[in-house]
mmCIF file as gemmi writes it, N, C-alpha and C atoms, coordinates in Angstrom:
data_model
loop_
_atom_site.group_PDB
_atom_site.id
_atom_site.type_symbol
_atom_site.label_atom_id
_atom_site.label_alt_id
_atom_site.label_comp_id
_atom_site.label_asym_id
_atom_site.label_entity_id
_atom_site.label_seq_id
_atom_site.pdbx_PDB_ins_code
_atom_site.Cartn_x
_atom_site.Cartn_y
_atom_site.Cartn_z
_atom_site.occupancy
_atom_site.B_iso_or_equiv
_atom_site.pdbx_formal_charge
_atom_site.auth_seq_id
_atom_site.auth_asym_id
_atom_site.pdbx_PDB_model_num
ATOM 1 N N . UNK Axp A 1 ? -14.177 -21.96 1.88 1 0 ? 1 A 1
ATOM 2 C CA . UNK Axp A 1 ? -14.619 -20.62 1.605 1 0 ? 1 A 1
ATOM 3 C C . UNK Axp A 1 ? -14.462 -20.313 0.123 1 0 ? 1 A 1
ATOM 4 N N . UNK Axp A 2 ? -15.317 -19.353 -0.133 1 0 ? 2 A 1
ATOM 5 C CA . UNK Axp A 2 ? -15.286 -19.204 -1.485 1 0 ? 2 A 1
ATOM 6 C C . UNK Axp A 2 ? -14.746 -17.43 -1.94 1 0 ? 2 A 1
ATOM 7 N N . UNK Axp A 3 ? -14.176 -17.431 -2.936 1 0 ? 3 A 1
ATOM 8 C CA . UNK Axp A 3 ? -13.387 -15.947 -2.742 1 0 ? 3 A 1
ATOM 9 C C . UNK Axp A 3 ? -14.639 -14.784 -3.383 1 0 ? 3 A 1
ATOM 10 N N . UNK Axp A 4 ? -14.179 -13.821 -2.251 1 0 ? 4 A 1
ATOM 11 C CA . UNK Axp A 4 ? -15.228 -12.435 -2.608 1 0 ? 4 A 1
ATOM 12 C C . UNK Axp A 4 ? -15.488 -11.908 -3.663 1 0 ? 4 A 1
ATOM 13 N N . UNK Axp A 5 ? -16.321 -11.676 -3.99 1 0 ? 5 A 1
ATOM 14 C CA . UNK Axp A 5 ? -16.484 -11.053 -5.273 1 0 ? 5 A 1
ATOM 15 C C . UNK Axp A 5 ? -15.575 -9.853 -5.286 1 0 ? 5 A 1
ATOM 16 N N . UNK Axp A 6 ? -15.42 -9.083 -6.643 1 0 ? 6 A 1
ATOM 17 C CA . UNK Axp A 6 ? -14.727 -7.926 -6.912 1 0 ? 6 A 1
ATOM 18 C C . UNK Axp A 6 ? -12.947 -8.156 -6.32 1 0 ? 6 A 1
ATOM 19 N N . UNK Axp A 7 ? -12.364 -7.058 -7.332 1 0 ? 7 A 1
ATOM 20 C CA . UNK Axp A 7 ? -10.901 -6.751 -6.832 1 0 ? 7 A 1
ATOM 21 C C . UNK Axp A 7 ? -10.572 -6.134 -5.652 1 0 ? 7 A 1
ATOM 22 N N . UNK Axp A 8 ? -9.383 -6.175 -5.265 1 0 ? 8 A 1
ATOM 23 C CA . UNK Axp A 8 ? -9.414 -6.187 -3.837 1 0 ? 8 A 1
ATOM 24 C C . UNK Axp A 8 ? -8.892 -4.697 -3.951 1 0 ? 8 A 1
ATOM 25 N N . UNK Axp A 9 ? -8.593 -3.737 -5.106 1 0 ? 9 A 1
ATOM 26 C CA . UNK Axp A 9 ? -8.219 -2.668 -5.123 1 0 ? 9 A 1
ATOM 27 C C . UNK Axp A 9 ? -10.099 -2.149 -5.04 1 0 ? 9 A 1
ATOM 28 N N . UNK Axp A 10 ? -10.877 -2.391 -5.564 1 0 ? 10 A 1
ATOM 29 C CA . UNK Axp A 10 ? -12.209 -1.602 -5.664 1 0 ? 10 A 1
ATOM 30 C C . UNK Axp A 10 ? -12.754 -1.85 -3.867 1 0 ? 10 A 1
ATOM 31 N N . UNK Axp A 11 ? -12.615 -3.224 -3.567 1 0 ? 11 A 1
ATOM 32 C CA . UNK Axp A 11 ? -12.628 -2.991 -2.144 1 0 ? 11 A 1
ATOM 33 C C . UNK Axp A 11 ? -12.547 -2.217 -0.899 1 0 ? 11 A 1
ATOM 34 N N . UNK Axp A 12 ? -10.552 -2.184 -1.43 1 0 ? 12 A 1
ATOM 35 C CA . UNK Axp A 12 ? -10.384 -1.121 -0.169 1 0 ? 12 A 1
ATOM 36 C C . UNK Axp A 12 ? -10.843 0.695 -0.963 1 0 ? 12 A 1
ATOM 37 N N . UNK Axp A 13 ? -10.943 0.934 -2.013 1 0 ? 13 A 1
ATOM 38 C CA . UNK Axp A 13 ? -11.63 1.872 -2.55 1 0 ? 13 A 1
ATOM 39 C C . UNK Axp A 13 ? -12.815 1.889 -1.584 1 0 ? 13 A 1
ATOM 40 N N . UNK Axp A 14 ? -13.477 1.249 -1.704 1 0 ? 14 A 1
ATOM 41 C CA . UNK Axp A 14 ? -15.094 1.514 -1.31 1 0 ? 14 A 1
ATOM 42 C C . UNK Axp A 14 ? -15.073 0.814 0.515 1 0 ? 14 A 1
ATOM 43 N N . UNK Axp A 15 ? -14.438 0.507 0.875 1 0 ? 15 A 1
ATOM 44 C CA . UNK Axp A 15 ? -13.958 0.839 2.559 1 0 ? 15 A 1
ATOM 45 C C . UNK Axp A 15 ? -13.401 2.12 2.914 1 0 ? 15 A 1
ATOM 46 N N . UNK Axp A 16 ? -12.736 2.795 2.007 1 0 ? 16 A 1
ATOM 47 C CA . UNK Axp A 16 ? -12.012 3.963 2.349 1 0 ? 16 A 1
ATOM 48 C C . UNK Axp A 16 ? -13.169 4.972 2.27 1 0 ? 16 A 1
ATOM 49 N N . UNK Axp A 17 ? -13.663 5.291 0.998 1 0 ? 17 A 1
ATOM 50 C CA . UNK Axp A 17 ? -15.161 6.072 0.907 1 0 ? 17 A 1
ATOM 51 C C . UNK Axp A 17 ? -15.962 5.913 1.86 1 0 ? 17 A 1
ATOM 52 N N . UNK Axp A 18 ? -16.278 4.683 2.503 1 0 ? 18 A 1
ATOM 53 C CA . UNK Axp A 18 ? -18.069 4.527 3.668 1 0 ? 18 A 1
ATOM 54 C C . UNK Axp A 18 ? -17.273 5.124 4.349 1 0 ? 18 A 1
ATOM 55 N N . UNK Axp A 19 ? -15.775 5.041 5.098 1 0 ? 19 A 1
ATOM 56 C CA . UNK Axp A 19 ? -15.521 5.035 6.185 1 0 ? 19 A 1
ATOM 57 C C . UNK Axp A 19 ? -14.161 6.352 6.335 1 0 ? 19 A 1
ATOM 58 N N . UNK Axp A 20 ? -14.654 7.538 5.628 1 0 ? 20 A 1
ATOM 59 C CA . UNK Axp A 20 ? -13.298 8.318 5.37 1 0 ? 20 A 1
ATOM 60 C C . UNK Axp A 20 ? -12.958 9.075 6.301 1 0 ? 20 A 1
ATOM 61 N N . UNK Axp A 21 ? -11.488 9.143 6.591 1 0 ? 21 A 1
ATOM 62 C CA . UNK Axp A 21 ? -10.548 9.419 8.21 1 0 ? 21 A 1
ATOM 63 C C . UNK Axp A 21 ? -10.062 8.392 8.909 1 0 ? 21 A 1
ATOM 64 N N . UNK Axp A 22 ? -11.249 7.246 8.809 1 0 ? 22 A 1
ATOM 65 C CA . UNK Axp A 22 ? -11.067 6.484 9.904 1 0 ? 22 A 1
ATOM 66 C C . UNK Axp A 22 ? -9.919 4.974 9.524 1 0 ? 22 A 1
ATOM 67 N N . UNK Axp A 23 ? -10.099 4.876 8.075 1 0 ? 23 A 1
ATOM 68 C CA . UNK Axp A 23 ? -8.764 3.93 8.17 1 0 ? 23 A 1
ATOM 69 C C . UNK Axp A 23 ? -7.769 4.053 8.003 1 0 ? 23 A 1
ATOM 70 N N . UNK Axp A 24 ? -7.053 2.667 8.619 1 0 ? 24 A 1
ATOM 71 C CA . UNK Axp A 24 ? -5.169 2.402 8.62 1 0 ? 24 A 1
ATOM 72 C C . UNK Axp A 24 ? -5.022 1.37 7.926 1 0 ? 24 A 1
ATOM 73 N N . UNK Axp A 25 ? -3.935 1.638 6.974 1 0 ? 25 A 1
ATOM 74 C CA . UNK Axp A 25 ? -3.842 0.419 6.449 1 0 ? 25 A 1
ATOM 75 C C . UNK Axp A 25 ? -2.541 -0.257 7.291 1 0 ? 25 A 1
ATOM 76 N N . UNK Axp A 26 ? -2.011 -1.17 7.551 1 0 ? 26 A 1
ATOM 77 C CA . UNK Axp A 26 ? -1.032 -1.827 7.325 1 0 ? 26 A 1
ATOM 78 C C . UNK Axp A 26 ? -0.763 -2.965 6.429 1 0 ? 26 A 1
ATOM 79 N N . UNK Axp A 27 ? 1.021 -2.51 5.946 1 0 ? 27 A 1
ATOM 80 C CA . UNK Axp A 27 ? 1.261 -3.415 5.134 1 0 ? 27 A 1
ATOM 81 C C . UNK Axp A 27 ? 1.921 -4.353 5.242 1 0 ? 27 A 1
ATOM 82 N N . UNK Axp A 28 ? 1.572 -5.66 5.391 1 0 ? 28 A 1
ATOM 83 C CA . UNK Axp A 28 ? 2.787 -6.79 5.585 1 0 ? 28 A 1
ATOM 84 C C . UNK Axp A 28 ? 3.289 -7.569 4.709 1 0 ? 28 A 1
ATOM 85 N N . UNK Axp A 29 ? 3.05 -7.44 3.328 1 0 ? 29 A 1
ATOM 86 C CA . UNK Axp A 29 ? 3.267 -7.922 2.346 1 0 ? 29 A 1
ATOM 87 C C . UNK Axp A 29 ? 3.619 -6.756 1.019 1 0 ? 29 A 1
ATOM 88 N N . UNK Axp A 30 ? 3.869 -7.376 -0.001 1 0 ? 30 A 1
ATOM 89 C CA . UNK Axp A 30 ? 4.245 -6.146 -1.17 1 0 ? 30 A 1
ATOM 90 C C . UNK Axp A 30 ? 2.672 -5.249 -1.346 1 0 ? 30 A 1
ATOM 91 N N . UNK Axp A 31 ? 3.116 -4.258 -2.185 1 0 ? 31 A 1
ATOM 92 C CA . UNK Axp A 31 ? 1.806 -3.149 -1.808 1 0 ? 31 A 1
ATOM 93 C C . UNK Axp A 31 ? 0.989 -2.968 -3.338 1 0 ? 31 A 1
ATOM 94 N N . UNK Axp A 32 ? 1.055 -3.913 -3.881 1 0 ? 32 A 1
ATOM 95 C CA . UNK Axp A 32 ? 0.671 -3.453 -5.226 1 0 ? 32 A 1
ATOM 96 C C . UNK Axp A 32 ? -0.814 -3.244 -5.283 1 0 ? 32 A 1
ATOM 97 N N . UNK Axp A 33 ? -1.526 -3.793 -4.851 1 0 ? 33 A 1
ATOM 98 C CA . UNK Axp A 33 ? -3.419 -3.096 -4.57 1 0 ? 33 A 1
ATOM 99 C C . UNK Axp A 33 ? -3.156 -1.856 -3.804 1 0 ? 33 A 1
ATOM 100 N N . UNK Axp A 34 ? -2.329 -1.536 -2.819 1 0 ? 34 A 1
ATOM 101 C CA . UNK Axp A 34 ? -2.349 -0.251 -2.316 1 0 ? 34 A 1
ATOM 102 C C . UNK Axp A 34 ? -1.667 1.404 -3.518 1 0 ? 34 A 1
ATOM 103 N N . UNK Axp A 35 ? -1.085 0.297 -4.283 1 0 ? 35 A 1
ATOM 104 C CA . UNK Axp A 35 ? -0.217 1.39 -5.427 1 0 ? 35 A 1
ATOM 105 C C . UNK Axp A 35 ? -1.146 1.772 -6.368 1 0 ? 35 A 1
ATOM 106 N N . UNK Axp A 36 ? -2.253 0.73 -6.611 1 0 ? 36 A 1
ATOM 107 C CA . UNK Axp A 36 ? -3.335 0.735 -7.951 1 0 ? 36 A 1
ATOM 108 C C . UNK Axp A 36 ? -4.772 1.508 -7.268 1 0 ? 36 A 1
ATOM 109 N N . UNK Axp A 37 ? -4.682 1.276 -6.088 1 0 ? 37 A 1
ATOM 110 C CA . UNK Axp A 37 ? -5.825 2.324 -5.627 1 0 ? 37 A 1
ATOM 111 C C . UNK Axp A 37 ? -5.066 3.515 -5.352 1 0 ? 37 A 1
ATOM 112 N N . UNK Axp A 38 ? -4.03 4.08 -5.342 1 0 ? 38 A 1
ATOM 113 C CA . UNK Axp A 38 ? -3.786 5.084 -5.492 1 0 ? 38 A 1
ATOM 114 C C . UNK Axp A 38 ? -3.661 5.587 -6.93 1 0 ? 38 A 1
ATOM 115 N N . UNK Axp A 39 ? -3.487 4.927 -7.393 1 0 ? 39 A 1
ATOM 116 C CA . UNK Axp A 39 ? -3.006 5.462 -9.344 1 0 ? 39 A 1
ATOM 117 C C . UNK Axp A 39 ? -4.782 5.468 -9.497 1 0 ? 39 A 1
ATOM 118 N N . UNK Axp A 40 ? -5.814 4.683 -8.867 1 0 ? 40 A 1
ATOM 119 C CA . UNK Axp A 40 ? -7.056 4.694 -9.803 1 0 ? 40 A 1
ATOM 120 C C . UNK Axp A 40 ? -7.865 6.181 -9.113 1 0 ? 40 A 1
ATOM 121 N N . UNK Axp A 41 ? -7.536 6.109 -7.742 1 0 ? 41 A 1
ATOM 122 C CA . UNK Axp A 41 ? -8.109 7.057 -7.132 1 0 ? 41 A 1
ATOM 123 C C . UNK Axp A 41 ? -7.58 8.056 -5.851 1 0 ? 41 A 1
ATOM 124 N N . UNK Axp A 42 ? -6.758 9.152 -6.621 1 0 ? 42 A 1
ATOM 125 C CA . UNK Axp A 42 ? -5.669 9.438 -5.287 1 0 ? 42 A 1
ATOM 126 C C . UNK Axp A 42 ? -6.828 10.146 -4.381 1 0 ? 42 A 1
ATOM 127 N N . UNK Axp A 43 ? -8.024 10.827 -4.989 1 0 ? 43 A 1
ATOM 128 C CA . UNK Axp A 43 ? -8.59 11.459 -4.189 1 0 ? 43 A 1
ATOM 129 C C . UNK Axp A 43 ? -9.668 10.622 -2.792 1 0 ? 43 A 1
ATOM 130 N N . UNK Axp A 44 ? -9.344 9.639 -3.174 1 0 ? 44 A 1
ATOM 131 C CA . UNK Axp A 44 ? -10.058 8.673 -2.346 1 0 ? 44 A 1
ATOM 132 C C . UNK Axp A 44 ? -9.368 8.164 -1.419 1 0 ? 44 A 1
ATOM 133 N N . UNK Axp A 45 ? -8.07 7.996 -1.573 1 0 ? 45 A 1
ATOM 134 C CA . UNK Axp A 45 ? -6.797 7.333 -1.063 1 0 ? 45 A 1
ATOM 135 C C . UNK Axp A 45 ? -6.5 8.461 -0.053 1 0 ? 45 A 1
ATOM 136 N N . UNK Axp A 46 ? -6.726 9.829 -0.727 1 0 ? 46 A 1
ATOM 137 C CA . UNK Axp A 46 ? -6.337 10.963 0.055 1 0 ? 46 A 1
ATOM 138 C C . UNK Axp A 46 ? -7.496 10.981 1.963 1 0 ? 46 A 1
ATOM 139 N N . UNK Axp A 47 ? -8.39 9.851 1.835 1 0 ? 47 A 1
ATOM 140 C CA . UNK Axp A 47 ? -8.676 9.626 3.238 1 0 ? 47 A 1
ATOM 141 C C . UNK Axp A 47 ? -8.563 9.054 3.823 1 0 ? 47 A 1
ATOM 142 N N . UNK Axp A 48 ? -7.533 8.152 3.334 1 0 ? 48 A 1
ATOM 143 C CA . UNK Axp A 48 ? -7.347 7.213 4.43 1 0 ? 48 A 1
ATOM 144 C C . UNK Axp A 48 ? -6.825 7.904 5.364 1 0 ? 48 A 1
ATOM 145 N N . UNK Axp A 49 ? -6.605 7.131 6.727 1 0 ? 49 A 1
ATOM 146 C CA . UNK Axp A 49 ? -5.81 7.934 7.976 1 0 ? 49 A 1
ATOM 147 C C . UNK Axp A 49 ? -4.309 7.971 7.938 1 0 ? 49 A 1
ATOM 148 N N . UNK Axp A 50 ? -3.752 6.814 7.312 1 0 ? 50 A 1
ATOM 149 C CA . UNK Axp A 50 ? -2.894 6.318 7.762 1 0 ? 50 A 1
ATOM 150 C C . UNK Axp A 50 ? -2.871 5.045 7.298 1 0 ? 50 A 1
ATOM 151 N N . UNK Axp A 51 ? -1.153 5.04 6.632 1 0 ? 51 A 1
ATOM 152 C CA . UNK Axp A 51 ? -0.382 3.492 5.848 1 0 ? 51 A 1
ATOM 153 C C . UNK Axp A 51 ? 0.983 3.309 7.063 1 0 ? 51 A 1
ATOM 154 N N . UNK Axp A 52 ? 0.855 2.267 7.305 1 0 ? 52 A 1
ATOM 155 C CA . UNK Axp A 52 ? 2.167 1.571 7.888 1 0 ? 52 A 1
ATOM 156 C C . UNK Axp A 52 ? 2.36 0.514 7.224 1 0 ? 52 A 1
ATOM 157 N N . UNK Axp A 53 ? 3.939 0.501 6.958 1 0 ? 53 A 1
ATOM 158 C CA . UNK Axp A 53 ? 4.274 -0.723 6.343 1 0 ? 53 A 1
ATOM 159 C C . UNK Axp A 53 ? 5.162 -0.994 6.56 1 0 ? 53 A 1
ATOM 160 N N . UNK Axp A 54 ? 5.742 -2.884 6.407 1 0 ? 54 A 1
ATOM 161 C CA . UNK Axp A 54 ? 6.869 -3.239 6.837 1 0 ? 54 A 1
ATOM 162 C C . UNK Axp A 54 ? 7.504 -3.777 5.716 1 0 ? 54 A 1
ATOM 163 N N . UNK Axp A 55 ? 8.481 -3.151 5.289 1 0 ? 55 A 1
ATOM 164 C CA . UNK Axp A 55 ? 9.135 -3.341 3.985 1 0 ? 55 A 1
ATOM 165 C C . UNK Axp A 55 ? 10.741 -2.031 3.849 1 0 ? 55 A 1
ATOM 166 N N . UNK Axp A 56 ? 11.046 -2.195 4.723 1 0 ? 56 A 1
ATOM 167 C CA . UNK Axp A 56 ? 12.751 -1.019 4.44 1 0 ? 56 A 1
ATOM 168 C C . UNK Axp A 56 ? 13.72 -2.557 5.22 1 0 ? 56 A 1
ATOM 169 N N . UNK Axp A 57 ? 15.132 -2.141 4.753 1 0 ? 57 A 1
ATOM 170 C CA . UNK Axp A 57 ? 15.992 -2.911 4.959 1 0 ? 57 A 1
ATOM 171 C C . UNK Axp A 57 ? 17.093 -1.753 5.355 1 0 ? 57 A 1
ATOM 172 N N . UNK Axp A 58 ? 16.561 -0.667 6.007 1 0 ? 58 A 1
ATOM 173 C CA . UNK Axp A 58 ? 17.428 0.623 5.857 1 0 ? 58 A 1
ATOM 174 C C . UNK Axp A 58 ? 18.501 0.771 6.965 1 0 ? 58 A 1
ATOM 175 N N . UNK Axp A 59 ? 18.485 -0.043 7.944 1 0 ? 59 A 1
ATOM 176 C CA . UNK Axp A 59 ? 19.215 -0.001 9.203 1 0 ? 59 A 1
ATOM 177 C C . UNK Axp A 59 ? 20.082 -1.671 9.226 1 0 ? 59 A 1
ATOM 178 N N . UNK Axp A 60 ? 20.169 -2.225 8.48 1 0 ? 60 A 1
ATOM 179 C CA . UNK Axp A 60 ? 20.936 -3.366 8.078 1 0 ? 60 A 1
ATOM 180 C C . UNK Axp A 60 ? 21.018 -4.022 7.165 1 0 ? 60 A 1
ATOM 181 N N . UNK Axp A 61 ? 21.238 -5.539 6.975 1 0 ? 61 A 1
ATOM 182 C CA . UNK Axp A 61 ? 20.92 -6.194 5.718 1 0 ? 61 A 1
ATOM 183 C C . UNK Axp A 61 ? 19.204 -6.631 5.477 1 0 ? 61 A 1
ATOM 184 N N . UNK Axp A 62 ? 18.848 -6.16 4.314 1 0 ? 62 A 1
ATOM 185 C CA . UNK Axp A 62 ? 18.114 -7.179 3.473 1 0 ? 62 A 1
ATOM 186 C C . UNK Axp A 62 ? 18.102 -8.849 3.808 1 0 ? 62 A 1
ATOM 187 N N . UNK Axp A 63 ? 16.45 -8.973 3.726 1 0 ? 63 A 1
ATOM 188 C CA . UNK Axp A 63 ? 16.501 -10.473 3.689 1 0 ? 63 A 1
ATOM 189 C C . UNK Axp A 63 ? 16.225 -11.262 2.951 1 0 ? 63 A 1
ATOM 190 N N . UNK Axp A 64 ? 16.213 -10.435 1.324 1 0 ? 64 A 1
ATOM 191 C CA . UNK Axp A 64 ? 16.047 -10.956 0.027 1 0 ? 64 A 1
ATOM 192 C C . UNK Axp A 64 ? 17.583 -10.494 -0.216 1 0 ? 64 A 1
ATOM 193 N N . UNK Axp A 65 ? 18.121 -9.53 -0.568 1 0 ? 65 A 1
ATOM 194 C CA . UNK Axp A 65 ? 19.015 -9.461 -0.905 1 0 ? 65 A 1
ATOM 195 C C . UNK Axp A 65 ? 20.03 -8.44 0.002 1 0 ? 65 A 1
ATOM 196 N N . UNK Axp A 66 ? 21.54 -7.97 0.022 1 0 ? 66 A 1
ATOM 197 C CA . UNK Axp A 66 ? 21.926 -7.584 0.842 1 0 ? 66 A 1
ATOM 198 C C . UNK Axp A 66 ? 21.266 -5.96 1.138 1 0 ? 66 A 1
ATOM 199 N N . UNK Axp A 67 ? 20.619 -5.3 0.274 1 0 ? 67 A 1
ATOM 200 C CA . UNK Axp A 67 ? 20.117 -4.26 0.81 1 0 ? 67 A 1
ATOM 201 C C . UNK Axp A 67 ? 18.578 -4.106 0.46 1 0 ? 67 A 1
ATOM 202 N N . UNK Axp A 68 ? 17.571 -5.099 0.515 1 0 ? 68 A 1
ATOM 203 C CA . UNK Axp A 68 ? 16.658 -5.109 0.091 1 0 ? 68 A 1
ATOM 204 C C . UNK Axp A 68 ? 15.481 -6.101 1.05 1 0 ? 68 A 1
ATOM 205 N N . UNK Axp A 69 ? 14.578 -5.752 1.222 1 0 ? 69 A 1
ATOM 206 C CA . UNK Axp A 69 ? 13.503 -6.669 1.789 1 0 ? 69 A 1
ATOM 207 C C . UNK Axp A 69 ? 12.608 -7.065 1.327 1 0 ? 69 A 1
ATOM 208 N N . UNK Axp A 70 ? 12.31 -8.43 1.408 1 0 ? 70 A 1
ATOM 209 C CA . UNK Axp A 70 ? 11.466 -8.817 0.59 1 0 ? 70 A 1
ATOM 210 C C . UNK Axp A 70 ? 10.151 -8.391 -0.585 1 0 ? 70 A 1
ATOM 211 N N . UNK Axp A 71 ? 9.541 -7.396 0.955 1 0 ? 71 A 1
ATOM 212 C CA . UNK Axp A 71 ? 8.332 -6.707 -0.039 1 0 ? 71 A 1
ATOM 213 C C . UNK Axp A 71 ? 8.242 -5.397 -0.888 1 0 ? 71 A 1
ATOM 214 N N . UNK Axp A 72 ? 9.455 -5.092 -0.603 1 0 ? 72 A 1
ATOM 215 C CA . UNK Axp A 72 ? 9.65 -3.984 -1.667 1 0 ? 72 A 1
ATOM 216 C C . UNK Axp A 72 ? 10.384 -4.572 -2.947 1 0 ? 72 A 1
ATOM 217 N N . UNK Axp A 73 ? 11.024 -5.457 -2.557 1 0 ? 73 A 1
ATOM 218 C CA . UNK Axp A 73 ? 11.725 -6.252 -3.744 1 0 ? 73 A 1
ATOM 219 C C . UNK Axp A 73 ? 10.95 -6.78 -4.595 1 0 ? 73 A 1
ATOM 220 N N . UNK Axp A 74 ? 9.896 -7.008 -4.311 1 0 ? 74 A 1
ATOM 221 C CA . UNK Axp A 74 ? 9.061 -7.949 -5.34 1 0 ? 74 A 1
ATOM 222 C C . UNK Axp A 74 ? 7.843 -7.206 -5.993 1 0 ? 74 A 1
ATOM 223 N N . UNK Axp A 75 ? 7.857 -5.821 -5.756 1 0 ? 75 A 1
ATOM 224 C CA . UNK Axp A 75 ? 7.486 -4.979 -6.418 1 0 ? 75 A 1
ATOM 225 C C . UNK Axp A 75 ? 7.868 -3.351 -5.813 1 0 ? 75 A 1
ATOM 226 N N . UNK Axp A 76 ? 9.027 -3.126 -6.182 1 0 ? 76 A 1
ATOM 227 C CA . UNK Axp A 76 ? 9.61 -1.952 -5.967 1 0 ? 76 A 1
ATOM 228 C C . UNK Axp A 76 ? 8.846 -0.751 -6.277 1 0 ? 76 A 1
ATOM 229 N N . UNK Axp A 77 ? 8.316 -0.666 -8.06 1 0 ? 77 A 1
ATOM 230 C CA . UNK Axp A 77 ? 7.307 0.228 -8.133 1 0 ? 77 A 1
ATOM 231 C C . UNK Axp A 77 ? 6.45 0.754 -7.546 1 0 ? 77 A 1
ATOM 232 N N . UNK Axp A 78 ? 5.451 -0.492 -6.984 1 0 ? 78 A 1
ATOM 233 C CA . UNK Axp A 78 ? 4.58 -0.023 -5.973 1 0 ? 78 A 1
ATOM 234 C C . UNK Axp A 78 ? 5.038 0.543 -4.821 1 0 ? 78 A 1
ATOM 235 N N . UNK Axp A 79 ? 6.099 -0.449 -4.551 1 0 ? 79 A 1
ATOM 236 C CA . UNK Axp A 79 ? 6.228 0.924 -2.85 1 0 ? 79 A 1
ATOM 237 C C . UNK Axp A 79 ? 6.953 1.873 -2.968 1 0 ? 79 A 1
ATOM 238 N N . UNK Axp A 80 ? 7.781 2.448 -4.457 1 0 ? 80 A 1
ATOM 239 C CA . UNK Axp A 80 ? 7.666 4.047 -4.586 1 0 ? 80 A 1
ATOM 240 C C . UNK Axp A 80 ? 6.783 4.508 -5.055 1 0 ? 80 A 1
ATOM 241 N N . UNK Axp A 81 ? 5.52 4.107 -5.395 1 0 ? 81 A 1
ATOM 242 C CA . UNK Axp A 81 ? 4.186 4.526 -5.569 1 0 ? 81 A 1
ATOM 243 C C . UNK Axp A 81 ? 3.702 5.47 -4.362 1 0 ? 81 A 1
ATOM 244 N N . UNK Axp A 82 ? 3.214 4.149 -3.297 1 0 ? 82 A 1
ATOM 245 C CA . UNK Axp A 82 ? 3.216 4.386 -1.949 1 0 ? 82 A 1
ATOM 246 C C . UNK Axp A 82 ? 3.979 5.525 -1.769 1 0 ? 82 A 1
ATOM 247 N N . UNK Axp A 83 ? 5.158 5.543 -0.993 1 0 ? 83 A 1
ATOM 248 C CA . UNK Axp A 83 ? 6.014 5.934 -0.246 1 0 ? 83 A 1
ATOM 249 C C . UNK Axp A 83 ? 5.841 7.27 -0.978 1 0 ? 83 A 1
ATOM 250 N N . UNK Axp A 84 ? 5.644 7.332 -2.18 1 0 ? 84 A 1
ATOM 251 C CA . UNK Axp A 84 ? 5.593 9.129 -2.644 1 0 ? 84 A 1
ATOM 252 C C . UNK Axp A 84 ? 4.623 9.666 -2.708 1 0 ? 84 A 1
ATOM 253 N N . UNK Axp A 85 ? 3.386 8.902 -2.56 1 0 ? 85 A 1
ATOM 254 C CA . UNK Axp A 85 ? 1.883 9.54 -2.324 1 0 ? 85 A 1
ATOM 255 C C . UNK Axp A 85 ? 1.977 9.477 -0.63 1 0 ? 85 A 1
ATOM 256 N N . UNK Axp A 86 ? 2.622 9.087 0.031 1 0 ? 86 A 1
ATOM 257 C CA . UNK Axp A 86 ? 2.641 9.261 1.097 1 0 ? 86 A 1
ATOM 258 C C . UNK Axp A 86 ? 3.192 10.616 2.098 1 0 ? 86 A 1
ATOM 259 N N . UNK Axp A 87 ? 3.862 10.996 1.102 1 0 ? 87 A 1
ATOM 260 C CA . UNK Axp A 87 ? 5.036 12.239 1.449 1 0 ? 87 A 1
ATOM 261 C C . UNK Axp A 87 ? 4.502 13.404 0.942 1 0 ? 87 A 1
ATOM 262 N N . UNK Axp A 88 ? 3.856 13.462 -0.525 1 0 ? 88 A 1
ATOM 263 C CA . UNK Axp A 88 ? 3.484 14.407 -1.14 1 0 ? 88 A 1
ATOM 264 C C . UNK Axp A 88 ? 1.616 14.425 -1.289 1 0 ? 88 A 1
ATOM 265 N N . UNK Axp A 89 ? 1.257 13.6 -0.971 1 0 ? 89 A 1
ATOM 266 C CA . UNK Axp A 89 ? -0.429 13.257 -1.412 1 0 ? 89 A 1
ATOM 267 C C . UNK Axp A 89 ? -0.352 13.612 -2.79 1 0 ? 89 A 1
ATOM 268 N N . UNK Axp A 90 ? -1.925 13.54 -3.279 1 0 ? 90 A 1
ATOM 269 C CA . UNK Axp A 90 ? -2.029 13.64 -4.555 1 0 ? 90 A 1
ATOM 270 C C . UNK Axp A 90 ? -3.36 14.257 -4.101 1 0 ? 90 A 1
């Protein structure tokens, strides 16, 4: 296979626009395309339906480090990006 054209932040940009209300994201990995489509376009971001993600270490140990999980660890920024456009929108 050969890789898609365009960034994968303009992507889910322009999935979120055709299709606004109707998506979810989930996250199973660090969130940094989800942090940069919010910094490029909160008002666009502002339709998605719904972010789930798996990234807290809040009810035990960390499995990168003792209080930390992997995918927030490896870019922390982004998932207080996330996590505060999530609480407050933009």
């Amino acid at each position: 296979m050969n890789p898609e054209p365009g960034h994968a932040v303009d992507v889910i940009l322009d999935l979120v626009e055709k299709n606004p209300g109707e998506i979810e994201i989930v996250t199973i990995g660090p969130v940094t395309n989800i942090a940069l489509a919010i910094l490029k376009a909160p008002e666009t971001m502002n339709k998605v339906k719904s972010i789930y993600t798996m990234g807290t270490a809040g009810f035990g140990a960390g499995n990168t480090t003792p209080v930390s999980e992997f995918n927030v660890y490896v870019d922390a920024e982004a998932y207080s990006i996330m996590i505060s456009y999530s609480k407050i929108g933009y």
